[in-house]
Chimera marker file (.cmm) of the C-alpha trace (Angstrom):
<marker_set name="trace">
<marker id="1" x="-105.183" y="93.971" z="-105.987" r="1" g="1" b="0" radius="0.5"/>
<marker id="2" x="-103.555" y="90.971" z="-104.451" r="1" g="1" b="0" radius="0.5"/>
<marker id="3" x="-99.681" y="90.933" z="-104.290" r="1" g="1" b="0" radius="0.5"/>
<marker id="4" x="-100.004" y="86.993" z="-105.483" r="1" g="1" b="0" radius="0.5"/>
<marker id="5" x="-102.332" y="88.287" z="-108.740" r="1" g="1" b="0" radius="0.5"/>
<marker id="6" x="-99.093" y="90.185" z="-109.668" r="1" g="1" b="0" radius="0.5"/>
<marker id="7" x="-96.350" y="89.384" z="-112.348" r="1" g="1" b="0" radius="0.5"/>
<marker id="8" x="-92.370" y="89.501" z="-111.029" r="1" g="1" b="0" radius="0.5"/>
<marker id="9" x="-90.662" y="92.860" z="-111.494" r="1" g="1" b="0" radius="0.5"/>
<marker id="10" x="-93.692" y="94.684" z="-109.703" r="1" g="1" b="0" radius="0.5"/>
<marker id="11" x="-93.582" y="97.089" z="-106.722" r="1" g="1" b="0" radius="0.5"/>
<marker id="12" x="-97.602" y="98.080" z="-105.361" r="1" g="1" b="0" radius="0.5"/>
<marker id="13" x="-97.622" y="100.836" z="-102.885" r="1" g="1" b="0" radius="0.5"/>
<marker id="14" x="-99.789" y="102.424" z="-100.073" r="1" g="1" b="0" radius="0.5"/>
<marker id="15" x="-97.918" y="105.884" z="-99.106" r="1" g="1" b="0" radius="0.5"/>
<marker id="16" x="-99.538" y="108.940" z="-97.379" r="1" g="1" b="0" radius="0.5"/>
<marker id="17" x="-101.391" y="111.492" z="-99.220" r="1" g="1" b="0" radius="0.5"/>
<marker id="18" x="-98.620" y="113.839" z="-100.373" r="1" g="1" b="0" radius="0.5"/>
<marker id="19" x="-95.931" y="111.770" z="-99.759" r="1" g="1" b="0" radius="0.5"/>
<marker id="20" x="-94.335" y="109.719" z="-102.984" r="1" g="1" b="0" radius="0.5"/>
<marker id="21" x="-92.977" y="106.444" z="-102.885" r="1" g="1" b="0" radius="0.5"/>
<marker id="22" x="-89.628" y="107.663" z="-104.110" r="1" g="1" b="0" radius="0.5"/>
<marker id="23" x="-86.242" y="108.111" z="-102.039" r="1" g="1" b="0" radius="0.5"/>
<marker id="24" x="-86.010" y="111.768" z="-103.285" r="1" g="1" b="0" radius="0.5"/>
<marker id="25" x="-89.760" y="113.093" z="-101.656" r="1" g="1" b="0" radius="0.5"/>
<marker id="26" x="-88.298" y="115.812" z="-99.315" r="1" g="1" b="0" radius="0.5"/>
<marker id="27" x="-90.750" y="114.027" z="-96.643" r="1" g="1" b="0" radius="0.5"/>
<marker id="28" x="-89.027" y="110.596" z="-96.879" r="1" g="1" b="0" radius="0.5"/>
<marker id="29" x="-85.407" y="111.855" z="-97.817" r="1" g="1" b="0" radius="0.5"/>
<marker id="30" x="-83.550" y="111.319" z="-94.237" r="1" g="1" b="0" radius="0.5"/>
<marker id="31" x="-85.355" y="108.030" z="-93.863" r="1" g="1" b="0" radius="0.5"/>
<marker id="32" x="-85.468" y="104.725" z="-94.494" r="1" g="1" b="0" radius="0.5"/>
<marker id="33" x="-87.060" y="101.514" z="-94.093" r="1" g="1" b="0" radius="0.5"/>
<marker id="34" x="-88.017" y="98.257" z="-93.028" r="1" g="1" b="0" radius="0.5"/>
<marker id="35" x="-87.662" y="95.515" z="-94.855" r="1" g="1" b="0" radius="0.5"/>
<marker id="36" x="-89.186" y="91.762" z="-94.547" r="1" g="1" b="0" radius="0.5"/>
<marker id="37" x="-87.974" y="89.092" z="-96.645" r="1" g="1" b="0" radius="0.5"/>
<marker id="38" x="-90.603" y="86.843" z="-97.399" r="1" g="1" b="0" radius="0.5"/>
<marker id="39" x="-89.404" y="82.961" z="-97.448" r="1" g="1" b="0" radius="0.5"/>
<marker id="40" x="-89.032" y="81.488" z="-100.931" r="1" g="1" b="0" radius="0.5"/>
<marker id="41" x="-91.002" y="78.889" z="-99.780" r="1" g="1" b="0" radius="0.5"/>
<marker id="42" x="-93.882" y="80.440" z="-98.579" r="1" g="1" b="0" radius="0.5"/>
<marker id="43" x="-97.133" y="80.335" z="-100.918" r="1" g="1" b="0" radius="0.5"/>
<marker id="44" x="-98.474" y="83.441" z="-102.437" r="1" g="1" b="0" radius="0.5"/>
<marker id="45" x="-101.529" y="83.729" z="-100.429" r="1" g="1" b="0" radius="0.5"/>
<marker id="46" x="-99.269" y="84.266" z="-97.426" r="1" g="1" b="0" radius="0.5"/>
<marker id="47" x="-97.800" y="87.207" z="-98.733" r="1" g="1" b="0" radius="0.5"/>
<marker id="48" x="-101.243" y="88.492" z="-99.369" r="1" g="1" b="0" radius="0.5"/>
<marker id="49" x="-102.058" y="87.935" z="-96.132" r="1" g="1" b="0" radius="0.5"/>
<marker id="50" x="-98.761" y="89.556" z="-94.904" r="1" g="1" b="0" radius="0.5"/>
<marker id="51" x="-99.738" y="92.849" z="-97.267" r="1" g="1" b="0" radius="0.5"/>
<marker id="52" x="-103.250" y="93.098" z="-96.243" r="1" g="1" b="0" radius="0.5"/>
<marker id="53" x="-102.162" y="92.390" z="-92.568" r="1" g="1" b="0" radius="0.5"/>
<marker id="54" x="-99.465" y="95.381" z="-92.714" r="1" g="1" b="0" radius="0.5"/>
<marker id="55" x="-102.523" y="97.907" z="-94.821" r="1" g="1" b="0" radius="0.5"/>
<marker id="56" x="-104.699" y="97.469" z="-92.023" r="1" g="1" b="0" radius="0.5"/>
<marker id="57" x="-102.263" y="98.495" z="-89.480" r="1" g="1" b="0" radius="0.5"/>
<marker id="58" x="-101.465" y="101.705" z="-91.248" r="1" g="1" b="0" radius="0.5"/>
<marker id="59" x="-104.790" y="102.792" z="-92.130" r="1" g="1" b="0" radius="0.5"/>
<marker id="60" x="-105.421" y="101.752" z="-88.424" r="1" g="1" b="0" radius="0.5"/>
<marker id="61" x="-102.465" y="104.112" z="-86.943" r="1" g="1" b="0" radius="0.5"/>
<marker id="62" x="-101.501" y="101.016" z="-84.988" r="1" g="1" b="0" radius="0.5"/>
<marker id="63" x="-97.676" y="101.824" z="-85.522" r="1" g="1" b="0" radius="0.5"/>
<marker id="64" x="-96.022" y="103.830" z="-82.692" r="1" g="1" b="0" radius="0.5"/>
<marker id="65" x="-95.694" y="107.371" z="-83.601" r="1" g="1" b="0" radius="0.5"/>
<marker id="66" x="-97.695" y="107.644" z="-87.126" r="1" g="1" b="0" radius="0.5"/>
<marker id="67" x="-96.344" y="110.738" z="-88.031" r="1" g="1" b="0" radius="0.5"/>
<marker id="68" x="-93.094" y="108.797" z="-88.417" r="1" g="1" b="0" radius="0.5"/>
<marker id="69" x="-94.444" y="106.756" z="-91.437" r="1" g="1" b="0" radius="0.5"/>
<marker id="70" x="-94.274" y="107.266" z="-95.365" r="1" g="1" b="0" radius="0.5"/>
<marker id="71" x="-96.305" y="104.183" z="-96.119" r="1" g="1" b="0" radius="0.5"/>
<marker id="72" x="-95.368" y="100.733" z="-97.611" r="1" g="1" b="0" radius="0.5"/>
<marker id="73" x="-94.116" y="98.707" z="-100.179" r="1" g="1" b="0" radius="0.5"/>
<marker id="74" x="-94.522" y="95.365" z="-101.472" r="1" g="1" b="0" radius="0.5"/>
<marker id="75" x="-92.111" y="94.152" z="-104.227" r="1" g="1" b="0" radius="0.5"/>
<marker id="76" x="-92.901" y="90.672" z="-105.926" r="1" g="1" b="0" radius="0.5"/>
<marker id="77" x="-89.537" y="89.675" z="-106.613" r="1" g="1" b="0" radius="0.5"/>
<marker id="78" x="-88.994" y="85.808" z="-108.504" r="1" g="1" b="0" radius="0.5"/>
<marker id="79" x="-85.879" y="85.423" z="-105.909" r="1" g="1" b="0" radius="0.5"/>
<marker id="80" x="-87.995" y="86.271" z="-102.989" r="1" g="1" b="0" radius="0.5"/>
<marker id="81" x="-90.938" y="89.003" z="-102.064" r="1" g="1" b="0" radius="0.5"/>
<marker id="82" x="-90.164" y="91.961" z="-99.904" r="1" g="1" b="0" radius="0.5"/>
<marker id="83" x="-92.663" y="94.110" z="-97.774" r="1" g="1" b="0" radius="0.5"/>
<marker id="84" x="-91.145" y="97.391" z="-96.208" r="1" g="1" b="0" radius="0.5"/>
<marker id="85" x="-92.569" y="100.202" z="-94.732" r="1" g="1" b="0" radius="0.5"/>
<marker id="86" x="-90.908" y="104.151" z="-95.088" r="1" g="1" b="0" radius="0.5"/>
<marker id="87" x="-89.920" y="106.044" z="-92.200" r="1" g="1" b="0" radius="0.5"/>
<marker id="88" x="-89.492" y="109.700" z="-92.012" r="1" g="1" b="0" radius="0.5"/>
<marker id="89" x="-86.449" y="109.859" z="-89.835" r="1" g="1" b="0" radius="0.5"/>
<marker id="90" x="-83.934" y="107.688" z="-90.062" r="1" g="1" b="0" radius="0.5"/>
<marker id="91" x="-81.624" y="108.838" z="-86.827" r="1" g="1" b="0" radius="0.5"/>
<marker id="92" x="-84.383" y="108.595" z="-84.613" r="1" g="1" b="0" radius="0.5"/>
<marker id="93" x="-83.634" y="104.842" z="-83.218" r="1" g="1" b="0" radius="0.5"/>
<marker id="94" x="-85.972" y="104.706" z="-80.743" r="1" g="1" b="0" radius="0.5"/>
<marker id="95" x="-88.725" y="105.555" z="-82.825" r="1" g="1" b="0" radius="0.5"/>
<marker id="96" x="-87.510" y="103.186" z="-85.854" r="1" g="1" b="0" radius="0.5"/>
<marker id="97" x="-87.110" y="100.478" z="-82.914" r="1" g="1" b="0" radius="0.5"/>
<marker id="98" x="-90.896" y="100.803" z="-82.529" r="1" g="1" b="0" radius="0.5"/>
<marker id="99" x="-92.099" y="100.739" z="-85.446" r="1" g="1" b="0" radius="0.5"/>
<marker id="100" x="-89.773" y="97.627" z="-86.749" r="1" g="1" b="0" radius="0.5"/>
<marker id="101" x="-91.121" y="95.573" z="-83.277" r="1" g="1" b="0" radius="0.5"/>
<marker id="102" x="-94.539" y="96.713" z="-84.530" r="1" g="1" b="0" radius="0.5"/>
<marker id="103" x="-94.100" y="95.629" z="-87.939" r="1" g="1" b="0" radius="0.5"/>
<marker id="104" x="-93.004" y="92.332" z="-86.966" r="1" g="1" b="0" radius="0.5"/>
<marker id="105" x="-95.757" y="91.612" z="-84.797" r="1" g="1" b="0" radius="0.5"/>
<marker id="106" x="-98.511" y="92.992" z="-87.510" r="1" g="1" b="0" radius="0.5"/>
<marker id="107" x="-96.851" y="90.183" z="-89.339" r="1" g="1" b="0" radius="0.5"/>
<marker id="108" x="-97.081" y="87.891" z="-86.318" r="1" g="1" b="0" radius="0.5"/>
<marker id="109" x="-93.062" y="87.012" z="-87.311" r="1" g="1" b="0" radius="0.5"/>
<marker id="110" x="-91.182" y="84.563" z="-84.962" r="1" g="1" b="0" radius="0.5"/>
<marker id="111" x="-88.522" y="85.920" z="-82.450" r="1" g="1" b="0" radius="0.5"/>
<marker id="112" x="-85.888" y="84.479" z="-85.164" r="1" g="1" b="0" radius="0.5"/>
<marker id="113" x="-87.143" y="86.132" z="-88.154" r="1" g="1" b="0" radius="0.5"/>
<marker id="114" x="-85.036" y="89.161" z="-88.719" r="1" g="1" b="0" radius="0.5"/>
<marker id="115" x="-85.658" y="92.828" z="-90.015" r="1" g="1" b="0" radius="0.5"/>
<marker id="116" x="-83.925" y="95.074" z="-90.864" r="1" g="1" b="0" radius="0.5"/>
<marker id="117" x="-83.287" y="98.777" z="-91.494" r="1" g="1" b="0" radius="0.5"/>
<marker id="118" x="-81.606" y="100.906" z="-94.070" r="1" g="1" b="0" radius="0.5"/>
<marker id="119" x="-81.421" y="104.319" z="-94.597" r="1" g="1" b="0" radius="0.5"/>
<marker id="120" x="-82.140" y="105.751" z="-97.681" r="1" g="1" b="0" radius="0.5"/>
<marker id="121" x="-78.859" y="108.045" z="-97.950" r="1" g="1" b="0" radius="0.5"/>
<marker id="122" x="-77.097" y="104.227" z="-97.574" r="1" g="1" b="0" radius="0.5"/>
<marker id="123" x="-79.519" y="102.477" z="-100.250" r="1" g="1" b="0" radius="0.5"/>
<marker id="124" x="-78.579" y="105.290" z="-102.864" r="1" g="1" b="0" radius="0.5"/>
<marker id="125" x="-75.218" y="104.795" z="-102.570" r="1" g="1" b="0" radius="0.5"/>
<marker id="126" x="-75.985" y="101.669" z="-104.495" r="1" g="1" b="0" radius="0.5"/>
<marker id="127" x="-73.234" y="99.962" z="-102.227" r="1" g="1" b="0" radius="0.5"/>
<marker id="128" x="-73.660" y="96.297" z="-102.093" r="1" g="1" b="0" radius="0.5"/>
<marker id="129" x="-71.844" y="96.721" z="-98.440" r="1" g="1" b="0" radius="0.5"/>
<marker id="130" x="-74.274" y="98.533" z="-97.224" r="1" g="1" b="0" radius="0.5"/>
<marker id="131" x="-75.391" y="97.288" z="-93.739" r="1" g="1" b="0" radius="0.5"/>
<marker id="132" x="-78.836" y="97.816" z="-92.399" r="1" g="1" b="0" radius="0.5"/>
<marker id="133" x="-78.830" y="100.706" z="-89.434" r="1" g="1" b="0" radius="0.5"/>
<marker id="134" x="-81.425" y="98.480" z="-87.109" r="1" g="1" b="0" radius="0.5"/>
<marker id="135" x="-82.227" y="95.331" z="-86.577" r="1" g="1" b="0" radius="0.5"/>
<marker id="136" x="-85.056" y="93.618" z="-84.567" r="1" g="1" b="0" radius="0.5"/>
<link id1="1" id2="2" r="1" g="1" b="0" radius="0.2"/>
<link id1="2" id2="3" r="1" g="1" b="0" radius="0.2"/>
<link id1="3" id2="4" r="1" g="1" b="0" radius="0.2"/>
<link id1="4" id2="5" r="1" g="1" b="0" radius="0.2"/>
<link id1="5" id2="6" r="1" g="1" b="0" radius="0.2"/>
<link id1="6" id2="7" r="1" g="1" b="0" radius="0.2"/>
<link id1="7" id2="8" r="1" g="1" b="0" radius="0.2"/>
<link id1="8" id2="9" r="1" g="1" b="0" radius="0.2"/>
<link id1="9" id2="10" r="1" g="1" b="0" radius="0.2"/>
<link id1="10" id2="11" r="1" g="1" b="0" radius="0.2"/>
<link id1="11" id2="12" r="1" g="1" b="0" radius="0.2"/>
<link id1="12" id2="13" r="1" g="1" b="0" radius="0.2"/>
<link id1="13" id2="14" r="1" g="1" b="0" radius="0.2"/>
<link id1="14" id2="15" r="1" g="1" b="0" radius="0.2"/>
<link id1="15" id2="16" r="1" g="1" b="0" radius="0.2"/>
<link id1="16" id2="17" r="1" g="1" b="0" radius="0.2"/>
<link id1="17" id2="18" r="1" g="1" b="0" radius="0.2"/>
<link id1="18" id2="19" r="1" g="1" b="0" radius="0.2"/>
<link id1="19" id2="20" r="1" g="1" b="0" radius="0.2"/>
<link id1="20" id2="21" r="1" g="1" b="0" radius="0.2"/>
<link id1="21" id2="22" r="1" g="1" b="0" radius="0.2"/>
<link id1="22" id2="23" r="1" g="1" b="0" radius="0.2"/>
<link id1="23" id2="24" r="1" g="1" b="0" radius="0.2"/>
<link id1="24" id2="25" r="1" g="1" b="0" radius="0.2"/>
<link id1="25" id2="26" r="1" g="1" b="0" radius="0.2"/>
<link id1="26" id2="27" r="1" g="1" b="0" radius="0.2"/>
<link id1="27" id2="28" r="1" g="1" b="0" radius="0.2"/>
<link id1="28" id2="29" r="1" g="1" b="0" radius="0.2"/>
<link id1="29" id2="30" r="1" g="1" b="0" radius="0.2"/>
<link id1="30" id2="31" r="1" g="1" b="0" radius="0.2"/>
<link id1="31" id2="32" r="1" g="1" b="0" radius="0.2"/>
<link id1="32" id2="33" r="1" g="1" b="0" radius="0.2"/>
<link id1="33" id2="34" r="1" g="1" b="0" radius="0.2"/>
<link id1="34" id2="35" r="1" g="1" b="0" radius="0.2"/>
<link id1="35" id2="36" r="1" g="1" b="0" radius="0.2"/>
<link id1="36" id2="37" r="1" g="1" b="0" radius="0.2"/>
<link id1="37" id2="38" r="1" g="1" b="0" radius="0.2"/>
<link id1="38" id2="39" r="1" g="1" b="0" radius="0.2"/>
<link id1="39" id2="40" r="1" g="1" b="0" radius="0.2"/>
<link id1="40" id2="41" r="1" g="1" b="0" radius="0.2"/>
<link id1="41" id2="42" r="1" g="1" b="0" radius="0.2"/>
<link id1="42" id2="43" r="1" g="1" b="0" radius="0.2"/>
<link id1="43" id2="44" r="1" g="1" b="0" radius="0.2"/>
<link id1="44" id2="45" r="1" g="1" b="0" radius="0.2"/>
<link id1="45" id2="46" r="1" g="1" b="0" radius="0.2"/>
<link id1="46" id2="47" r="1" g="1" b="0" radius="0.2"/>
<link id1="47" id2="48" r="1" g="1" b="0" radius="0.2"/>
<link id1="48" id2="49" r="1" g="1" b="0" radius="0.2"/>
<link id1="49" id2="50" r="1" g="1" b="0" radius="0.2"/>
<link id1="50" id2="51" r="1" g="1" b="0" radius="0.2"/>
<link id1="51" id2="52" r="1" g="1" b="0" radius="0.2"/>
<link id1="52" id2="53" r="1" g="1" b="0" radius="0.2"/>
<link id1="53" id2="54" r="1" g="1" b="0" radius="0.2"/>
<link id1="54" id2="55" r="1" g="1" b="0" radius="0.2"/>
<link id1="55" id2="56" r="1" g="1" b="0" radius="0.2"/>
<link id1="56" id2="57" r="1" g="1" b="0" radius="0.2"/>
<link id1="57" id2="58" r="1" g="1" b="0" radius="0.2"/>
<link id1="58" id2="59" r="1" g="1" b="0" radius="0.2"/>
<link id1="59" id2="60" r="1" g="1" b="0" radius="0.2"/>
<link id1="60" id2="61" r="1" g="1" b="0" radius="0.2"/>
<link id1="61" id2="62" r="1" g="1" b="0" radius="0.2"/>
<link id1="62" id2="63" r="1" g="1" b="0" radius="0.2"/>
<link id1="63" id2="64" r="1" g="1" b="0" radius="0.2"/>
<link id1="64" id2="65" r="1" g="1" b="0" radius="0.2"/>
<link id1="65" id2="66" r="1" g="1" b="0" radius="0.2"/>
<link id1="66" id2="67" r="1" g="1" b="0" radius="0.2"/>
<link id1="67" id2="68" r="1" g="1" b="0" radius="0.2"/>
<link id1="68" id2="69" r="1" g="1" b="0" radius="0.2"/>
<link id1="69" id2="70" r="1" g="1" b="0" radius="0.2"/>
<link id1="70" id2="71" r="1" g="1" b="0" radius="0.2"/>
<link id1="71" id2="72" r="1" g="1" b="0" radius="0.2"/>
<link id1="72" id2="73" r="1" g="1" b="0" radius="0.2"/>
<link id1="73" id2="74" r="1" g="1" b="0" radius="0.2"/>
<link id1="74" id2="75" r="1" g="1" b="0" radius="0.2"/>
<link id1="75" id2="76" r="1" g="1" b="0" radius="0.2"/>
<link id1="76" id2="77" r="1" g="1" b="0" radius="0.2"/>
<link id1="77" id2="78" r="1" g="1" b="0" radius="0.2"/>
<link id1="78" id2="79" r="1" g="1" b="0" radius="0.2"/>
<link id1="79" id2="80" r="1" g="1" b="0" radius="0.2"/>
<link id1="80" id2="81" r="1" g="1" b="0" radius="0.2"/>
<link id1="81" id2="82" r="1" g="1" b="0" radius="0.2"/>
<link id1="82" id2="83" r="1" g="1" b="0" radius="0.2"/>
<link id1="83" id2="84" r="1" g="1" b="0" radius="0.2"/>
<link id1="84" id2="85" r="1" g="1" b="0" radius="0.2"/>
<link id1="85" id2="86" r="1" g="1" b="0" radius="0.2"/>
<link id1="86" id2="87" r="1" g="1" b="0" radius="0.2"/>
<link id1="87" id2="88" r="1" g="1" b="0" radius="0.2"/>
<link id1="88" id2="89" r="1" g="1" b="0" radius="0.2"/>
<link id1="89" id2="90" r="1" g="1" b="0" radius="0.2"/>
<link id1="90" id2="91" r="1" g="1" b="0" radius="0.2"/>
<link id1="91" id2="92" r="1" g="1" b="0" radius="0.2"/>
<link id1="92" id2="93" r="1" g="1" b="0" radius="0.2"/>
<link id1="93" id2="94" r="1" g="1" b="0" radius="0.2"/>
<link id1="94" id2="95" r="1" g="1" b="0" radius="0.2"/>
<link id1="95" id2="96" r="1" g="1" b="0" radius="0.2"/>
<link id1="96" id2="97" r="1" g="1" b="0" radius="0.2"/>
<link id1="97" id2="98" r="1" g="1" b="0" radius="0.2"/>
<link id1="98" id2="99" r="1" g="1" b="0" radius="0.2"/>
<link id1="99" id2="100" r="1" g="1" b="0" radius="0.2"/>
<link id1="100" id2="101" r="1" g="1" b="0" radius="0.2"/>
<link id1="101" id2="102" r="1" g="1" b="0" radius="0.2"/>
<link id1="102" id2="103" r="1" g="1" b="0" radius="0.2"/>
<link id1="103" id2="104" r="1" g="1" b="0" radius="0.2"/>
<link id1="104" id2="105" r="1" g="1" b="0" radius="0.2"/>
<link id1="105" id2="106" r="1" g="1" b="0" radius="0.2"/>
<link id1="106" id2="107" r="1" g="1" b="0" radius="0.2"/>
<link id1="107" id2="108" r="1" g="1" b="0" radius="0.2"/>
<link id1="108" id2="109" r="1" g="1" b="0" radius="0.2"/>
<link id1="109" id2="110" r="1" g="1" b="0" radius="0.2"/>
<link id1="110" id2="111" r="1" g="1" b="0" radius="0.2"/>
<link id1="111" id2="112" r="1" g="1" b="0" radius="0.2"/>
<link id1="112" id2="113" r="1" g="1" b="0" radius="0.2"/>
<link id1="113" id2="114" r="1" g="1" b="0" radius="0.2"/>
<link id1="114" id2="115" r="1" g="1" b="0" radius="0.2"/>
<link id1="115" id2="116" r="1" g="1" b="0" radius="0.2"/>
<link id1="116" id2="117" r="1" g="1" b="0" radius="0.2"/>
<link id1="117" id2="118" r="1" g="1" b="0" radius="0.2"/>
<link id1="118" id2="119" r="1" g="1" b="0" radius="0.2"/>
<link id1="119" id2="120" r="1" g="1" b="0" radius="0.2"/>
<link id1="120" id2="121" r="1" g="1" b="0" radius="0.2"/>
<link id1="121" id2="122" r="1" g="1" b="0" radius="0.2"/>
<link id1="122" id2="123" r="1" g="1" b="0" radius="0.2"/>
<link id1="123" id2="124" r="1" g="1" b="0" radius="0.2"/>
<link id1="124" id2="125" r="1" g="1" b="0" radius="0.2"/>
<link id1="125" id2="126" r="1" g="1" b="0" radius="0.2"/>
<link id1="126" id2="127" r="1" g="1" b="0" radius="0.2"/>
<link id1="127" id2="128" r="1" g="1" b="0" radius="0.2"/>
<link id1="128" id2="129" r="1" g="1" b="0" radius="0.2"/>
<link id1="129" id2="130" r="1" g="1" b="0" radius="0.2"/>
<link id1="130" id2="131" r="1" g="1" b="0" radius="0.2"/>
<link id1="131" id2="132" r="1" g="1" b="0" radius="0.2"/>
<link id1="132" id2="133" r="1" g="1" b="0" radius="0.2"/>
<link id1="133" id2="134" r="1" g="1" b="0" radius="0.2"/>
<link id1="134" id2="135" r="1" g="1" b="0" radius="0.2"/>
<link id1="135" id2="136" r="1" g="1" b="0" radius="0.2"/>
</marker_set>
């Protein structure tokens, strides 16, 4: 289904076969992920294109290092969409470096459009002051 077909308040998920879509999964535990803001502004059929766009690549293995990835979320938000995809290990920074430059190109982002990175551990905390890890 189409991210645009569904109502605020829902998250859709592609994750690897034994691998939940939950912070606590022992394989996604010290990771974290990227996260894309979509703009407010942009129509729903762009973040369907943005979802479908970010699918392909990981069925496709085009991310660096594919053992490194959980899979991918897509929360349709009223304030703003969000598409992320789960990392495995959150220290590595190379690796996460990668895979957020990847991600942004999948999404064929401008140079100005930031991502960014936050560990799980960080996200749990529930503290608002909690700063992403990466950035690219």
């Amino acid at each position: 289904m189409a991210p645009s077909k569904l109502i605020h308040g829902t998250d859709f998920h592609l994750f690897k076969e034994g691998v939940e879509p939950k912070w606590e999964d022992p394989k996604c535990a010290r990771g974290g992920k990227w996260t894309f803001m979509a703009p407010k502004t942009s129509n729903r059929g762009t973040l369907d294109t943005y979802w479908l766009n970010t699918l392909l690549a990981l069925i496709g293995e085009q991310f660096p290092d594919p053992g490194e990835i959980c899979g991918a979320v897509v929360n349709v938000r009223q304030k703003g969409d969000r598409i992320s995809i789960w990392t495995r290990t959150g220290s590595n920074e190379a690796a996460q470096l990668a895979i957020g430059k990847t991600m942004k190109a999948t999404l064929d982002l401008t140079d100005t459009t930031r991502l960014g990175y936050m560990l799980h551990d960080d996200a749990i905390k529930l503290d608002r002051k909690a700063k992403d890890r990466y950035t690219c």
